[in-house]
N, C-alpha and C positions, 0 to 999 in steps of 0.2 A: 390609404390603408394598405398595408403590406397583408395581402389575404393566402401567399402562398408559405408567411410564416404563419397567420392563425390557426392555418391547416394542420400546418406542423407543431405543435404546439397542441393543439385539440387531438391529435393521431397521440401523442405523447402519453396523455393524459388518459387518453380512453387506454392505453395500453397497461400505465400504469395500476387502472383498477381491474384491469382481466389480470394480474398477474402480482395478487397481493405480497410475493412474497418477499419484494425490493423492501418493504417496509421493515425487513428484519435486517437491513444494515444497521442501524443502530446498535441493537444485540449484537451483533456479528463484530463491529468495531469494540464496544466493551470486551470480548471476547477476548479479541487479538490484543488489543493493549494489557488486559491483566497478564496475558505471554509475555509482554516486553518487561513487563515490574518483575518479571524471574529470570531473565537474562542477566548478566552480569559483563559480556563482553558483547553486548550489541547492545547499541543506544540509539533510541528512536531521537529523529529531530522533529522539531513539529508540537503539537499541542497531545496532551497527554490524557487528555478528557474528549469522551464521543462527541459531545452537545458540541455541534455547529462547526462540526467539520464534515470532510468530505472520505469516504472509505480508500483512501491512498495513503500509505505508509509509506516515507525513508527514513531511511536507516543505515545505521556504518558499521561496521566490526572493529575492534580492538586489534584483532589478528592481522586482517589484509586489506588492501583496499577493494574498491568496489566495483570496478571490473573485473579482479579475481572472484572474488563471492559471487559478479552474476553468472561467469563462470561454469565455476561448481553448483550453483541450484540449477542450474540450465542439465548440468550433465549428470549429476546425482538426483535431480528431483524430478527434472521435467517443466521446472517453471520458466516462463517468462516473464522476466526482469528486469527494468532497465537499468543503468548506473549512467554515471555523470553527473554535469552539471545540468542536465533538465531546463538548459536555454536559460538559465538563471545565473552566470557565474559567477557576477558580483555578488550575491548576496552569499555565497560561500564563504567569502571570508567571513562574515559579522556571523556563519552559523561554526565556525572553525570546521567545517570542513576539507578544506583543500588540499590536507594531508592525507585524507582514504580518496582521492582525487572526485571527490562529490559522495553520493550519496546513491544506495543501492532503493530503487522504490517498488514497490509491489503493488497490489491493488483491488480491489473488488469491482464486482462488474453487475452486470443487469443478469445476468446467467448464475452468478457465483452461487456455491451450495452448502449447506451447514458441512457436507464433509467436506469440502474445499478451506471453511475458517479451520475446521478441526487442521485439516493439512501443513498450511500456514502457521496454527503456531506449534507443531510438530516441527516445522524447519526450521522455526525462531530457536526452539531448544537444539534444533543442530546446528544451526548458526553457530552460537555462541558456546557451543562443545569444541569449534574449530578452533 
């Protein structure tokens, strides 16, 4: 019996109920993807529906690729962003990315805050203002 993962695992768990408000990932996903259905030159990859995913977004621009857009959210926004191929670079092709050379991802976290989703789709509309 592996007891220094039940430990961890149980520490997980008990934290997750002192701190109910992870459970608003769901809303907080709804959120940001009704942002994406108003974009017109950012296009999410990935599943388009909250149910049974995980709060991590990529995304491309039409504009630039995606180490200029982390970039600019880096220096005009403050975010941290990754771009590339996210250790996945075969499946680029079959996403046609490898022309924005991968994919910009963003993401929510165990901290993240309703004005944090507000923020993010704030940038999704300046995304695709660029």
């Amino acid at each position: 019996m592996n007891v220094p993962a039940l430990a961890s695992v149980a520490a997980g768990i008990r934290w997750l109920n002192e701190h109910p408000h992870v459970v608003a990932w769901e809303k907080w996903m709804e959120t940001i993807l009704d942002a994406f259905h108003h974009c017109s030159r950012i296009r999410l990859i990935g599943p388009a529906a909250p149910r049974g995913r995980l709060p991590v977004f990529s995304l491309v621009s039409e504009s630039m690729d995606c180490h200029e857009l982390a970039m600019l959210v880096d220096s005009a926004r403050g975010w941290e962003a990754r771009s590339g191929f996210h250790c996945a670079a075969a499946i680029h092709a079959e996403l046609d990315t490898l022309r924005y050379s991968g994919t910009l991802r963003i993401s929510l976290g165990h901290t993240s805050t309703d004005s944090e989703v507000a923020e993010v789709c704030e940038g999704l509309r300046w995304m695709d203002s660029l």
